[in-house]
DOSE-860881 format. One record per residue (C-alpha): residue number from 1; residue in three letters; x, y, z. Coordinates in nm, 2 decimals, always signed. Example, Ala and Ser with C-alpha at 12.3 -4.5 7.8 and 13.67 -1.06 7.14 Angstrom:
<site 1; ALA; <+1.23; -0.45; +0.78>> <site 2; SER; <+1.37; -0.11; +0.71>> 
This chain:
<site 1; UNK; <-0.92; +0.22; +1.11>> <site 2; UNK; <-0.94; +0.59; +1.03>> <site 3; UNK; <-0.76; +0.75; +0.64>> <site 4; UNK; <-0.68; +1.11; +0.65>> <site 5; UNK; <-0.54; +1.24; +0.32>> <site 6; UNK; <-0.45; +1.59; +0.30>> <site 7; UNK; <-0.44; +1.69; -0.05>> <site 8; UNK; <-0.54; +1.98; -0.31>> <site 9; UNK; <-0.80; +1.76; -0.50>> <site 10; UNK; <-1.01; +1.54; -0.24>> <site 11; UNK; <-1.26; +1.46; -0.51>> <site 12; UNK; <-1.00; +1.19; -0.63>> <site 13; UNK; <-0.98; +1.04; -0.34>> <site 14; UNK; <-1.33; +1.05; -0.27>> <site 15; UNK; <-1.43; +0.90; -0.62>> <site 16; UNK; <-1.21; +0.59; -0.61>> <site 17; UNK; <-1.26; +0.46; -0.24>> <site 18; UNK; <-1.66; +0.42; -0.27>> <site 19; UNK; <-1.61; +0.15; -0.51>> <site 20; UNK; <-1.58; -0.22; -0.46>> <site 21; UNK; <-1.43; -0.33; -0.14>> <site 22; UNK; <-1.32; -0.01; +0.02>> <site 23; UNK; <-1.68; +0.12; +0.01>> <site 24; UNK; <-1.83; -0.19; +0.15>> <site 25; UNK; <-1.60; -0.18; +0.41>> <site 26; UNK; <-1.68; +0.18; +0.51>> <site 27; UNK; <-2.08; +0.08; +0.52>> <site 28; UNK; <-1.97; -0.14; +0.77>> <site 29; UNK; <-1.78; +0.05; +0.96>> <site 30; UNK; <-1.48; -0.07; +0.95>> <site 31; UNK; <-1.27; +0.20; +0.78>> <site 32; UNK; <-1.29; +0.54; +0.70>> <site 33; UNK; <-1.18; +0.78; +0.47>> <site 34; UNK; <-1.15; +1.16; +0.50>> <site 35; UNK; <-1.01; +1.38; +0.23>> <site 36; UNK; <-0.93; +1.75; +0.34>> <site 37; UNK; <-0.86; +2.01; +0.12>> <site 38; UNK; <-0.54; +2.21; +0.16>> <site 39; UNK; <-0.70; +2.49; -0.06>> <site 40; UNK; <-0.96; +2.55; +0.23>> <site 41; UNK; <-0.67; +2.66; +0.45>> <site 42; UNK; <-0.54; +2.88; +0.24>> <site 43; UNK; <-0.54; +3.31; +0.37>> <site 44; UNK; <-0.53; +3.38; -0.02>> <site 45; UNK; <-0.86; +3.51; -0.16>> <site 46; UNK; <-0.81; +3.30; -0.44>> <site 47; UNK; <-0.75; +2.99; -0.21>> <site 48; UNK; <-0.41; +3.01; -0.42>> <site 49; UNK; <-0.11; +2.75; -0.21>> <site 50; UNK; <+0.17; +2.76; -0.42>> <site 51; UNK; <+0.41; +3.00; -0.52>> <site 52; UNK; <+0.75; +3.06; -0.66>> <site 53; UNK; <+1.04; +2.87; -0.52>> <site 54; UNK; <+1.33; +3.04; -0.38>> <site 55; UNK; <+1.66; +3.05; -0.58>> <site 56; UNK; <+1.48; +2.99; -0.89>> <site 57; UNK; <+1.39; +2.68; -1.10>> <site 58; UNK; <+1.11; +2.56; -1.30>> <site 59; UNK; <+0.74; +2.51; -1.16>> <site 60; UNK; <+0.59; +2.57; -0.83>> <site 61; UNK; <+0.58; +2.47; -0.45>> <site 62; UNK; <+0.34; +2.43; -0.22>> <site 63; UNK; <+0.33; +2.66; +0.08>> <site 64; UNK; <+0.43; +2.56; +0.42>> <site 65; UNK; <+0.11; +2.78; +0.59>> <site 66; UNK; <-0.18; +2.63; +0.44>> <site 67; UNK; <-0.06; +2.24; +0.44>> <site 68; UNK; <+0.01; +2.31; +0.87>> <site 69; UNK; <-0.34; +2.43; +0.93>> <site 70; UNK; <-0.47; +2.19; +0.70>> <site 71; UNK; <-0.29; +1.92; +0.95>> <site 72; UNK; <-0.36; +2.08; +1.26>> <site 73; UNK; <-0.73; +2.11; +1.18>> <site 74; UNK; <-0.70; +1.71; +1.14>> <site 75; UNK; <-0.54; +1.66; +1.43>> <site 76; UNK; <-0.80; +1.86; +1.63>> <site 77; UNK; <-1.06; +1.64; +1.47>> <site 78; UNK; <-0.88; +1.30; +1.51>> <site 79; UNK; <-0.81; +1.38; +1.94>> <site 80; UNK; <-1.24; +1.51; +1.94>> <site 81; UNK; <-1.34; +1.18; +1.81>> <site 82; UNK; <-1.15; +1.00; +2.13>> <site 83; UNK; <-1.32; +0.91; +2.40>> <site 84; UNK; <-1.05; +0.82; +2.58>> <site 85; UNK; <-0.84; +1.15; +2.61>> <site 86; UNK; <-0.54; +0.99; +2.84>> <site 87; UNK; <-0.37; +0.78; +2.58>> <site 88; UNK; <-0.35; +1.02; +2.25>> <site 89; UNK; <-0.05; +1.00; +2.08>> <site 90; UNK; <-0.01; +1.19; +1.71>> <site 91; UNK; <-0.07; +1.02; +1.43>> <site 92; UNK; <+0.15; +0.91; +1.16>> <site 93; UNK; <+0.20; +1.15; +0.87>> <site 94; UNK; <+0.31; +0.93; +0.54>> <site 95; UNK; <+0.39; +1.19; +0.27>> <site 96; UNK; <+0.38; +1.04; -0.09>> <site 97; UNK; <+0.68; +1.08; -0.24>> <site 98; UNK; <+0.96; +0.96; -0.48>> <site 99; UNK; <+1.26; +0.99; -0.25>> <site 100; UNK; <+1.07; +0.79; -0.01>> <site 101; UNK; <+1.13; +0.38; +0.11>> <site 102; UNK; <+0.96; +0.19; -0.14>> <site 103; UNK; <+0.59; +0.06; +0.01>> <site 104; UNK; <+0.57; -0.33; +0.05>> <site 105; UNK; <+0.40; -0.61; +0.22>> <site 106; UNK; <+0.55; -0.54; +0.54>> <site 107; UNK; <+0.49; -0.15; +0.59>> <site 108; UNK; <+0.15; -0.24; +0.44>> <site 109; UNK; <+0.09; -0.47; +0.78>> <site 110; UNK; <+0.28; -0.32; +1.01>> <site 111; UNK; <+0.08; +0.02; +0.91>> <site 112; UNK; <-0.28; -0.17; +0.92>> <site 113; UNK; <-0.21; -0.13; +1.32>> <site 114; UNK; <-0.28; +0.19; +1.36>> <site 115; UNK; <-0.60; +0.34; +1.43>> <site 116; UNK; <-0.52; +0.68; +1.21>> <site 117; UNK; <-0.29; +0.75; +0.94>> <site 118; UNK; <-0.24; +1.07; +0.78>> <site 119; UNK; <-0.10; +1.09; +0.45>> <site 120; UNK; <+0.01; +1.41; +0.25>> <site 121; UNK; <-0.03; +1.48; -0.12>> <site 122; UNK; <+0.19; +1.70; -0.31>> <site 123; UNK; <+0.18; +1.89; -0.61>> <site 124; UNK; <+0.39; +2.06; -0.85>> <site 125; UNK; <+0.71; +2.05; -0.73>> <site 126; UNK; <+0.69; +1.99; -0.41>> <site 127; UNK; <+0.59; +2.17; -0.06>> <site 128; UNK; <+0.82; +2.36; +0.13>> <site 129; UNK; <+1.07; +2.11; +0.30>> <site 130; UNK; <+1.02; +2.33; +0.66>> <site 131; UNK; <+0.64; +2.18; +0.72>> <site 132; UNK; <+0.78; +1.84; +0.56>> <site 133; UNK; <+1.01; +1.83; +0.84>> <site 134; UNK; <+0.73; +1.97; +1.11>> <site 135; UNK; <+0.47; +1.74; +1.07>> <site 136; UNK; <+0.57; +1.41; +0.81>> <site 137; UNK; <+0.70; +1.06; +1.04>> <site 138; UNK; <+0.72; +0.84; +0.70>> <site 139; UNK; <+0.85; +0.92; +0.38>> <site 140; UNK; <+0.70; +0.65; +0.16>> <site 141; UNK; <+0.70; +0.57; -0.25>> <site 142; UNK; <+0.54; +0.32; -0.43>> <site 143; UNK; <+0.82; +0.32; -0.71>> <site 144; UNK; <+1.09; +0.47; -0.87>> <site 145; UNK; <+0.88; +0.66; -1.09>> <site 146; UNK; <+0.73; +1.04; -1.06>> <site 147; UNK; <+0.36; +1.11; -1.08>> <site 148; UNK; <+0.15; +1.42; -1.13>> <site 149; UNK; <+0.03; +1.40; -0.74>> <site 150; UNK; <+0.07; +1.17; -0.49>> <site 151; UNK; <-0.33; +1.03; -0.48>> <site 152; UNK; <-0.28; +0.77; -0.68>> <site 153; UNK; <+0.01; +0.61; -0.43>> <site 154; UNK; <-0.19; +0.71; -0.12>> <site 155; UNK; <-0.47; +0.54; -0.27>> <site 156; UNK; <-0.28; +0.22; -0.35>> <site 157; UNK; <-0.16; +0.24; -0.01>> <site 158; UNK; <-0.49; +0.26; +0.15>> <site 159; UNK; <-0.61; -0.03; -0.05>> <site 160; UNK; <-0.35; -0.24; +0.01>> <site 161; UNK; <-0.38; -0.15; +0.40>> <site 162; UNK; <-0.74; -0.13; +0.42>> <site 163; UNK; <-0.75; -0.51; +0.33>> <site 164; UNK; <-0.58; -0.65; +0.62>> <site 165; UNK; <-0.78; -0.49; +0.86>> <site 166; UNK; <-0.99; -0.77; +1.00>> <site 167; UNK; <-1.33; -0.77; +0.82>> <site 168; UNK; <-1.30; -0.59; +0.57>> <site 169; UNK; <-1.25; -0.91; +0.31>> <site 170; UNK; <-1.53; -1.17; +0.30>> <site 171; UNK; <-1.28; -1.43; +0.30>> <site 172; UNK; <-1.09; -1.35; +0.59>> <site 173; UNK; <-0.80; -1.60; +0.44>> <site 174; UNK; <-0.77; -1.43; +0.16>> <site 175; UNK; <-0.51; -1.15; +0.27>> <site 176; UNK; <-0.35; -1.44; +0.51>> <site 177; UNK; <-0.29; -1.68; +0.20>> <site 178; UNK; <-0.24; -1.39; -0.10>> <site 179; UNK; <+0.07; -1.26; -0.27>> <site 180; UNK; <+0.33; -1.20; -0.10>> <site 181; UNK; <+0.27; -1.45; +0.17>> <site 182; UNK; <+0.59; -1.55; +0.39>> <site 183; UNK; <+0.77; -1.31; +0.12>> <site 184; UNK; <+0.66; -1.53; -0.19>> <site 185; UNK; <+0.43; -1.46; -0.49>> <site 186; UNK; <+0.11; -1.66; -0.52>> <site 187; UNK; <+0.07; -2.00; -0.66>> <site 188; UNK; <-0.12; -2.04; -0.99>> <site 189; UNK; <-0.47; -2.02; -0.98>> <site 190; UNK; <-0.71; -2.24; -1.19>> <site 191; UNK; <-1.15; -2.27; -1.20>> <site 192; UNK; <-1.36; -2.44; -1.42>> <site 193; UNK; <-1.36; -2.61; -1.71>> <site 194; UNK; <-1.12; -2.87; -1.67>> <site 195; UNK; <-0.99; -2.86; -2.02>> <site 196; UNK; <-0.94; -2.51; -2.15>> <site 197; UNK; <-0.81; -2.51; -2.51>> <site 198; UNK; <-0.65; -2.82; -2.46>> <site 199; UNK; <-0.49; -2.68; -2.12>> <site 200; UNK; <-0.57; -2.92; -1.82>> <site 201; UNK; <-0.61; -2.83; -1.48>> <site 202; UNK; <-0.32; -3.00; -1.27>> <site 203; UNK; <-0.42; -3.29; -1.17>> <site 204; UNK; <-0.27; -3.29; -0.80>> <site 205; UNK; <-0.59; -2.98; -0.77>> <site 206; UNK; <-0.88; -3.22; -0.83>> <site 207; UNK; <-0.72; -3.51; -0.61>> <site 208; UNK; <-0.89; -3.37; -0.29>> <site 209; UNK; <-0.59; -3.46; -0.13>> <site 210; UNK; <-0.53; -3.16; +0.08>> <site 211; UNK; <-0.14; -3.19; +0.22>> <site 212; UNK; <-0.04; -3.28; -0.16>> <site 213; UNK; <-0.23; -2.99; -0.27>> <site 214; UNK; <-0.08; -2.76; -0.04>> <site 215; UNK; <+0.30; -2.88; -0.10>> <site 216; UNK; <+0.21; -2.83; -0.49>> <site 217; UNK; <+0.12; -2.47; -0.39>> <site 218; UNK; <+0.42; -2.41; -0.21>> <site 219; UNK; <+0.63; -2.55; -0.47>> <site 220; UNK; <+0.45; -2.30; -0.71>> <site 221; UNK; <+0.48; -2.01; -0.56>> <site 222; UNK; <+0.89; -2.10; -0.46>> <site 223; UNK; <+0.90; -2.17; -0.85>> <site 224; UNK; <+0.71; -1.84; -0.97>> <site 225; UNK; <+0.91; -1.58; -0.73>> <site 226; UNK; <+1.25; -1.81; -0.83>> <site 227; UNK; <+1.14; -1.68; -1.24>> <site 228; UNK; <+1.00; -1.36; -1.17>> <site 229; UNK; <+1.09; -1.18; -0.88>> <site 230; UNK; <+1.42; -1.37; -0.72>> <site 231; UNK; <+1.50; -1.04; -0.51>> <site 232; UNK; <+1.25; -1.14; -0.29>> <site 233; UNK; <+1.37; -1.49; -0.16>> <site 234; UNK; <+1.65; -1.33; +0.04>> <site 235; UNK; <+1.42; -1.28; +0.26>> <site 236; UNK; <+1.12; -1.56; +0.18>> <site 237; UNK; <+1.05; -1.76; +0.49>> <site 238; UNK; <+1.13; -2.12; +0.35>> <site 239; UNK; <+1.13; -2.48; +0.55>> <site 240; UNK; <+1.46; -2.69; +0.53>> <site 241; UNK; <+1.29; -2.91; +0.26>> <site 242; UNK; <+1.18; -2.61; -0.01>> <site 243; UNK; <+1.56; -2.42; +0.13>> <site 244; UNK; <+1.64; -2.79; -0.09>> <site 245; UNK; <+1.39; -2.77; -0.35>> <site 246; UNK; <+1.53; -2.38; -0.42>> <site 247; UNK; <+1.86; -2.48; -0.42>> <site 248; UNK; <+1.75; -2.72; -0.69>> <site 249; UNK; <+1.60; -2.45; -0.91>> <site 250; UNK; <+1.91; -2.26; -0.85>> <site 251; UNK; <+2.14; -2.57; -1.00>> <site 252; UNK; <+1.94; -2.63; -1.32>> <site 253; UNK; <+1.93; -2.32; -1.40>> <site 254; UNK; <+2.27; -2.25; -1.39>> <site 255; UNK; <+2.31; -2.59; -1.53>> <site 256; UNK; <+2.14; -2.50; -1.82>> <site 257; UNK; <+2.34; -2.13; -1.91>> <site 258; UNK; <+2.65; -2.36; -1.83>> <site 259; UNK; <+2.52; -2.59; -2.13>> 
């Protein structure tokens, strides 16, 4: 799978994705990651991009020309690296931003199936809304919070993506069976010593007893989303028996305000 990010500082993004994971899975070949710089495409001597918005207001905005030859110079390069000409379609453009769906599990897998994905960075205040609405397929933030730039989400979003592609974990259950799984937070997770500050290890988790192990689990991670993120089980997927062992959490809890 192929990154694209346009952006005015590629150095970020370059910096962060040759560490850990990401870079071993680009060694490999298995992802890559291309920063292009907006300020390249600039007809400014100064390779200045932004300028004062119309009708007034604090800060800056990015221009419309430089960010559209920044993407059609991508696009150029993505359909040259095809060998097969006949069945190009345009890649997705995600731009980073706050008014955007909020990122999750899903988008993260349904994303990891495409074989390029562009996504924009603004700055400032924003970029001109006419190439926003020329080039961007996805408006997409990862919370209701503003940042400086948008680097930081696209580089949480390529992380979270990049992991799913086949490969690119050594343990290639790890993103089947991690958070999130079926809509549910991860179960617990416990290593060695037994004891830890008089804190034992649960005792179904050294029976070897693999079915009883993996109904504790369950359980777990039912109990954990139930206490810390109950929004999500709307939508958990959830056998007839742990629908019953929910609905049980459910009654003792409210058995417990009623008391």
């Amino acid at each position: 799978m192929n990154f694209h990010v346009l952006t005015l500082f590629p150095e970020m993004i370059e910096n962060t994705i040759n560490t850990s994971i990401t870079k071993r899975a680009i060694e490999k070949g298995l992802i890559s990651v291309n920063a292009v710089n907006i300020r390249d495409f600039s007809s400014d001597k100064h390779k200045r991009v932004d300028d004062y918005p119309y009708g007034g207001g604090a800060g800056m905005v990015i221009q419309a020309e430089p960010v559209y030859k920044a993407y059609e110079y991508l696009v150029n390069h993505i359909k040259s690296q095809k060998k097969d000409q006949s069945s190009l379609k345009k890649p997705r453009v995600i731009y980073v931003t706050p008014q955007g769906k909020i990122f999750n599990q899903t988008m993260a897998q349904e994303l990891s199936l495409e074989e390029d994905l562009i996504f924009l960075c603004g700055h400032y205040e924003g970029i001109d809304e006419r190439v926003l609405e020329m080039i961007v397929t996805d408006n997409i933030s990862i919370g209701d919070y503003i940042l400086t730039g948008g680097e930081l989400p696209a580089l949480v979003m390529i992380d979270s993506i990049a992991r799913l592609i086949p490969g690119v974990l050594n343990n290639e259950a790890s993103s089947e069976f991690e958070s999130l799984k079926d809509n549910l937070l991860e179960y617990p997770q416990y290593t060695r010593p037994e004891v830890f500050m008089g804190r034992k290890v649960p005792e179904v988790l050294l029976s070897g007893h693999h079915a009883k192990i993996e109904e504790y689990r369950r359980k777990q991670s039912i109990l954990r989303t139930f206490e810390r993120r109950p929004d999500l089980l709307e939508n958990a997927v959830l056998t007839k028996e742990e629908r019953e062992y929910l609905t049980g959490l459910i009654f003792q809890k409210n058995y417990e305000a009623y008391e």
